[in-house]
BAPAKE-43957 format. One line per 4 residues: their letters; for each residue x, y, z of N, C-alpha, C. Coordinates in steps of 0.02 Angstrom, whole numbers, always signed. Last residue first. Layout:
# residues N
a> X/Y/Z/X/Y/Z/X/Y/Z; ...
This chain:
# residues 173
xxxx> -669/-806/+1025/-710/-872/+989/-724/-892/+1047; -622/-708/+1057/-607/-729/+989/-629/-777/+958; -598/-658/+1166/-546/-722/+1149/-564/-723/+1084; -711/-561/+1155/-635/-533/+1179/-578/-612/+1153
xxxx> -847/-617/+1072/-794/-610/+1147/-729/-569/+1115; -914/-689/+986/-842/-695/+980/-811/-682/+1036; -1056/-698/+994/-1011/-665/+928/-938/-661/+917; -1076/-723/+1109/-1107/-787/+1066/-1073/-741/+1003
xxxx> -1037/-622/+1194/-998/-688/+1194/-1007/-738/+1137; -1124/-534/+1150/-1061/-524/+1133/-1031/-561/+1149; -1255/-595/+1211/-1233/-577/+1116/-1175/-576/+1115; -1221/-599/+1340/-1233/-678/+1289/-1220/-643/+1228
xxxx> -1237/-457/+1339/-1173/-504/+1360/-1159/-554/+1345; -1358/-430/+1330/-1310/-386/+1281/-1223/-443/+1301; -1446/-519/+1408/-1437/-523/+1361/-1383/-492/+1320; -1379/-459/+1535/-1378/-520/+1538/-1380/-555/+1459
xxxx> -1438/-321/+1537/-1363/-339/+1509/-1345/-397/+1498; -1572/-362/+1535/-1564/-319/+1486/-1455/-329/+1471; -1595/-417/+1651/-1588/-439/+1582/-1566/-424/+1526; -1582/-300/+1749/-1528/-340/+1726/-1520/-397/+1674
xxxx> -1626/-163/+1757/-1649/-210/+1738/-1609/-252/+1707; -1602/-75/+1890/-1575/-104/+1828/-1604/-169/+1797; -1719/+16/+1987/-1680/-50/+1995/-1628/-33/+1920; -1732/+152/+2096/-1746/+111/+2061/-1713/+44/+2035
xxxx> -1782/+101/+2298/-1775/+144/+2230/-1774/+106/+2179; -1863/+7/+2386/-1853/+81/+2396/-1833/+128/+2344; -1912/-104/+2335/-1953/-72/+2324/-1907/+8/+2347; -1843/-211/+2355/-1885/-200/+2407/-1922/-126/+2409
xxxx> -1788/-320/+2289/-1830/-302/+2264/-1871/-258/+2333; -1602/-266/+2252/-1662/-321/+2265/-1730/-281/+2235; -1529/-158/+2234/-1511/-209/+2266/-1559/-251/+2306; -1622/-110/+2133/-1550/-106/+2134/-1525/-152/+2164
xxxx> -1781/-129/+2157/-1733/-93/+2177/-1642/-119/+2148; -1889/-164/+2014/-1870/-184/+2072/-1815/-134/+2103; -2002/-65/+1922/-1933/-93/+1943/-1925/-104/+1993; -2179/-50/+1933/-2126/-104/+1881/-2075/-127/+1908
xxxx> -2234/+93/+1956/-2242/+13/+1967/-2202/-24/+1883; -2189/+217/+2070/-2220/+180/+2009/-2240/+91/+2031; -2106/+228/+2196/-2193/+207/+2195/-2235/+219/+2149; -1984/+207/+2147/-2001/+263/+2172/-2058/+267/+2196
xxxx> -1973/+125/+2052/-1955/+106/+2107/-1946/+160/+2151; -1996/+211/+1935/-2036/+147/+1949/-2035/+125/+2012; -1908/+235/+1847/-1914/+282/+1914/-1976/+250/+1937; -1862/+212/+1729/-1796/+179/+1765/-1845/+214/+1844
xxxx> -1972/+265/+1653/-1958/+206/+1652/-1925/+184/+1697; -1967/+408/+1677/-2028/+347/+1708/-2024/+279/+1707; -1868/+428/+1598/-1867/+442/+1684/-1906/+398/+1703; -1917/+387/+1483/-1860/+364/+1526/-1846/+364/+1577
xxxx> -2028/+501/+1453/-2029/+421/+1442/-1982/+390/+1494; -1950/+628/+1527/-2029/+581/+1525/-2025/+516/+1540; -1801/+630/+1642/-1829/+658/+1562/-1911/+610/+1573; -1736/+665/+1755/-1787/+685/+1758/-1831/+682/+1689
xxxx> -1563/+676/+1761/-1610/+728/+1701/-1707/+741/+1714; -1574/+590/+1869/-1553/+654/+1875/-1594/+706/+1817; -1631/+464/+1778/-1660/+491/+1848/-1653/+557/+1867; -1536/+504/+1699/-1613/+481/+1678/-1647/+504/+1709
xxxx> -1400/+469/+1756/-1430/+516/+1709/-1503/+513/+1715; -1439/+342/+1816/-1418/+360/+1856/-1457/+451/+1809; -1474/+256/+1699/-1537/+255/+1724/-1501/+312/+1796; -1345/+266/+1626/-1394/+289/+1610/-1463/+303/+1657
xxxx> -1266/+174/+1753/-1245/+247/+1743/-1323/+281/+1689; -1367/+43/+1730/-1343/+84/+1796/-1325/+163/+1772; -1301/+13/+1601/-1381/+13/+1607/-1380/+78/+1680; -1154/+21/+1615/-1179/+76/+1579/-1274/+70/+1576
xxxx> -1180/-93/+1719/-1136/-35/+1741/-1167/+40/+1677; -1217/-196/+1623/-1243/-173/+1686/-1235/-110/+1696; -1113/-211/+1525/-1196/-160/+1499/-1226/-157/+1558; -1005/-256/+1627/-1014/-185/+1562/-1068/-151/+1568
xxxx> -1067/-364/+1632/-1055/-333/+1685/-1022/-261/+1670; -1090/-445/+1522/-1139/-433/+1568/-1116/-384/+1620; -921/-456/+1485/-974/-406/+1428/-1026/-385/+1484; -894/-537/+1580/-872/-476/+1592/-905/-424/+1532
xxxx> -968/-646/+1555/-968/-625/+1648/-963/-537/+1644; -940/-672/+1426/-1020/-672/+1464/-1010/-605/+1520; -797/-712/+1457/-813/-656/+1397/-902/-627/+1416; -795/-814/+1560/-786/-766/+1553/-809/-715/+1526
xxxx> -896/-900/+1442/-930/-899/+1499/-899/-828/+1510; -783/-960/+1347/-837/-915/+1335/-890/-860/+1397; -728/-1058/+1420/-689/-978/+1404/-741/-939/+1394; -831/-1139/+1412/-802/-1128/+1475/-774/-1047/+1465
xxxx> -932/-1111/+1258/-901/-1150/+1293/-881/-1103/+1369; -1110/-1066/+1295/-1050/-1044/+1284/-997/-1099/+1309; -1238/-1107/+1334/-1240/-1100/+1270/-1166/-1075/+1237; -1252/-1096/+1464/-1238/-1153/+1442/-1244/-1172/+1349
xxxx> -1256/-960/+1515/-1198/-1007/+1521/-1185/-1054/+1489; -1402/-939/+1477/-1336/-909/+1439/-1264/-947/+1434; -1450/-996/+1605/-1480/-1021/+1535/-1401/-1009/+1489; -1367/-920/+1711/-1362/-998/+1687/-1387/-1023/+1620
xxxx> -1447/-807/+1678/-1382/-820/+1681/-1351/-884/+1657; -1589/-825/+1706/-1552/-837/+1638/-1488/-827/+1633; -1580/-866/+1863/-1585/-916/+1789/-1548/-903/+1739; -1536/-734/+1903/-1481/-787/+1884/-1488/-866/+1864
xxxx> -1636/-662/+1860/-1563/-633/+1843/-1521/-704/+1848; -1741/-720/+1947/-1758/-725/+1862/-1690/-716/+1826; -1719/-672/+2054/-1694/-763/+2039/-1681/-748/+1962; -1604/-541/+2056/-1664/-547/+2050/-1671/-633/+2044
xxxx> -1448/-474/+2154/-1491/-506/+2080/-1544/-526/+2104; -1440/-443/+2264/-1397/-409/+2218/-1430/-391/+2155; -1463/-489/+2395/-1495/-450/+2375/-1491/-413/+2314; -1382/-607/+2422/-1353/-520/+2458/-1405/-484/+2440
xxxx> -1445/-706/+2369/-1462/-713/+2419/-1461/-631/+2458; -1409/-654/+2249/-1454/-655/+2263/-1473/-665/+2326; -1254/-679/+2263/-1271/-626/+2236/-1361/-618/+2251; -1257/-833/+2262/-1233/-787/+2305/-1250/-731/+2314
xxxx> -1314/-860/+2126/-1330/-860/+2203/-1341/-827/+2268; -1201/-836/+2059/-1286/-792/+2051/-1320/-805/+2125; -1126/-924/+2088/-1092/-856/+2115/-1180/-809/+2114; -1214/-1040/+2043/-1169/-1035/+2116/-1168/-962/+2129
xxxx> -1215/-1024/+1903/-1260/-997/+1949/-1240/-1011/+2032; -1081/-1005/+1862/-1127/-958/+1859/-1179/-958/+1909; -1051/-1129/+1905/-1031/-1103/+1954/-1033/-1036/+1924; -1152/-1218/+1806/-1163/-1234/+1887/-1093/-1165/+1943
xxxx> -1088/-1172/+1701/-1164/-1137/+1709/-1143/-1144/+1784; -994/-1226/+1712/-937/-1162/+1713/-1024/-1147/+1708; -1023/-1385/+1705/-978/-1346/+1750/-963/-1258/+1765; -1080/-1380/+1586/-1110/-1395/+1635/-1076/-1356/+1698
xxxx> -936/-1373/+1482/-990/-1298/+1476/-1061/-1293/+1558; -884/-1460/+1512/-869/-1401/+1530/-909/-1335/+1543; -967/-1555/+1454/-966/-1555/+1526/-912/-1483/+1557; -945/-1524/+1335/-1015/-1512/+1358/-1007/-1537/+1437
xxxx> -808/-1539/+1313/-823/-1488/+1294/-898/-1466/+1357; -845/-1708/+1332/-800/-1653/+1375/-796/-1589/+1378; -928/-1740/+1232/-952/-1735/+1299/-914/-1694/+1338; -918/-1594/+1103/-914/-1663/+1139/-923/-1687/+1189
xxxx> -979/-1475/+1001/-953/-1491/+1075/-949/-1579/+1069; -1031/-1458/+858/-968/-1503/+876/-963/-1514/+950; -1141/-1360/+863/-1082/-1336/+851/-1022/-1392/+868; -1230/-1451/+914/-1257/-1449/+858/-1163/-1403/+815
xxxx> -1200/-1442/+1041/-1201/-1508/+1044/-1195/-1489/+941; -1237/-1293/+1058/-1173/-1322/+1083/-1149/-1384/+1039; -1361/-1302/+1012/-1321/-1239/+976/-1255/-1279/+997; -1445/-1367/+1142/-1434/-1398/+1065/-1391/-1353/+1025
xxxx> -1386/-1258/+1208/-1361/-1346/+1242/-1359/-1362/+1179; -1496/-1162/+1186/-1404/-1149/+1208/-1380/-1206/+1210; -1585/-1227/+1208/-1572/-1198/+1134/-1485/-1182/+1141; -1618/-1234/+1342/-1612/-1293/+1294/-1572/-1263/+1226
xxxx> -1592/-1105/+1389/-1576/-1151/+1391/-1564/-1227/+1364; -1709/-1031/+1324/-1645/-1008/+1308/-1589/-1071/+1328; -1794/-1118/+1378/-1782/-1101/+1284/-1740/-1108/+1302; -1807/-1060/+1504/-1808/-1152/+1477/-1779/-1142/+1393
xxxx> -1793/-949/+1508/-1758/-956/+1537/-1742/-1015/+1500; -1956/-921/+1448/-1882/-899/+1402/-1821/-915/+1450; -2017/-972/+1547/-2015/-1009/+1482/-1960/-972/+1449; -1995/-898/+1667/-1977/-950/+1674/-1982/-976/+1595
xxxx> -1977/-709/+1615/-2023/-776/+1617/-1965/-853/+1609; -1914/-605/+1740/-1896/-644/+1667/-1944/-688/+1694; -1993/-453/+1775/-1997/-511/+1787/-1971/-544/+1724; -1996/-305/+1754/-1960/-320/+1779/-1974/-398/+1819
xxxx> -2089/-265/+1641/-2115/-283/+1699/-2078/-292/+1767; -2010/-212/+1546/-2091/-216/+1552/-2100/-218/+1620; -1866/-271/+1552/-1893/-182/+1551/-1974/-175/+1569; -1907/-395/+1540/-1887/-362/+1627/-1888/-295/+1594
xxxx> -1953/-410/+1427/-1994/-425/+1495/-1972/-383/+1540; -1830/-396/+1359/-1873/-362/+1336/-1955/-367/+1410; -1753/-503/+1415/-1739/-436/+1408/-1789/-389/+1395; -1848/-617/+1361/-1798/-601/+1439/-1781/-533/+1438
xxxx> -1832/-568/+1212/-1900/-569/+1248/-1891/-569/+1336; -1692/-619/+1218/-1726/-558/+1181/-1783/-532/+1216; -1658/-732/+1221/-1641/-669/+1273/-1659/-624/+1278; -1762/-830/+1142/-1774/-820/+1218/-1743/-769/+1236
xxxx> -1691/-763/+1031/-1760/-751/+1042/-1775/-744/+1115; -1582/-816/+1026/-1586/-748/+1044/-1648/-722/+1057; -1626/-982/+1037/-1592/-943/+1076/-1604/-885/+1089; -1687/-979/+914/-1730/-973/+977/-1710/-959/+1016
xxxx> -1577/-947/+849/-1652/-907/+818/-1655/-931/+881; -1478/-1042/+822/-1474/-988/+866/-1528/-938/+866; -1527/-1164/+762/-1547/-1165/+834/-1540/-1105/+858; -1539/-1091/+611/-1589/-1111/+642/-1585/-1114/+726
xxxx> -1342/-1099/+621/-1394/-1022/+619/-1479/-1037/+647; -1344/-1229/+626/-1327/-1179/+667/-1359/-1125/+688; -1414/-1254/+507/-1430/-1274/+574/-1404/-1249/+613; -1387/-1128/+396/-1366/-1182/+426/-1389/-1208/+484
x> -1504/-1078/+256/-1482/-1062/+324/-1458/-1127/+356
């Protein structure tokens, strides 16, 4: 196995388990944010980046998480949503980032439309899952956390979006 392949193990790991939390609990843990982050930097540095490359890649996290920000402050995203945003960011060159923005914002939209079904269908397992924010306990709301309905668990695309950037994207690399 190539060092490559080795750093990207902890990587998907951290998104993995990020993802796999916020369905649980709807909290990303601050330690898979740090992984995912470091591991994304050494994957960069370990894939050839150069400083310029790697100051691209600094740049295009810092106005991931700028816009995450934003978005959080509106009530949009969760913090935990736009750590690992940033974590993700920085494991993709600049172009890459795009391919992120807009895969993550896909599996949102089809996380959203399922948990829309779900809710409507009313099914057990699933219903209960995405219906939490109903006065279960787990999901945050949709547009925050204030509890009135249910949420998306946005790790969940956050990760499906790093995969499909970290596999090629739409550019192709």
């Amino acid at each position: 196995m190539s060092l490559l392949a080795w750093l990207a193990l902890p990587l998907v790991t951290a998104l993995v388990f990020a993802a796999l939390e916020d369905l649980r609990q709807r909290r990303i843990p601050n330690g898979a944010v740090l992984v995912a982050a470091f591991a994304g930097l050494a994957w960069r540095l370990a894939g050839g980046a150069d400083l310029g490359e790697l100051l691209g890649t600094l740049a295009a996290a810092l106005g991931v998480f700028f816009m995450g920000f934003l978005l959080w402050r509106g009530g949009f995203l969760g913090g935990g949503d736009v750590k690992l945003m940033t974590a993700a960011a920085l494991a993709l060159p600049p172009r890459g980032v795009v391919d992120f923005l807009l895969f993550t914002a896909l599996a949102g939209g089809f996380l959203a439309l399922g948990q829309m079904l779900w809710a409507r269908l009313g099914s057990t397992a699933l219903g209960a899952l995405f219906a939490h924010g109903r006065g279960g306990s787990g999901l945050a709301t949709l547009t925050g956390c204030s509890g009135t309905g249910a949420s998306v668990p946005y790790g969940v695309a956050i990760t499906l979006g790093a995969l499909g950037a970290l596999l090629g994207g739409w550019s192709g690399g």
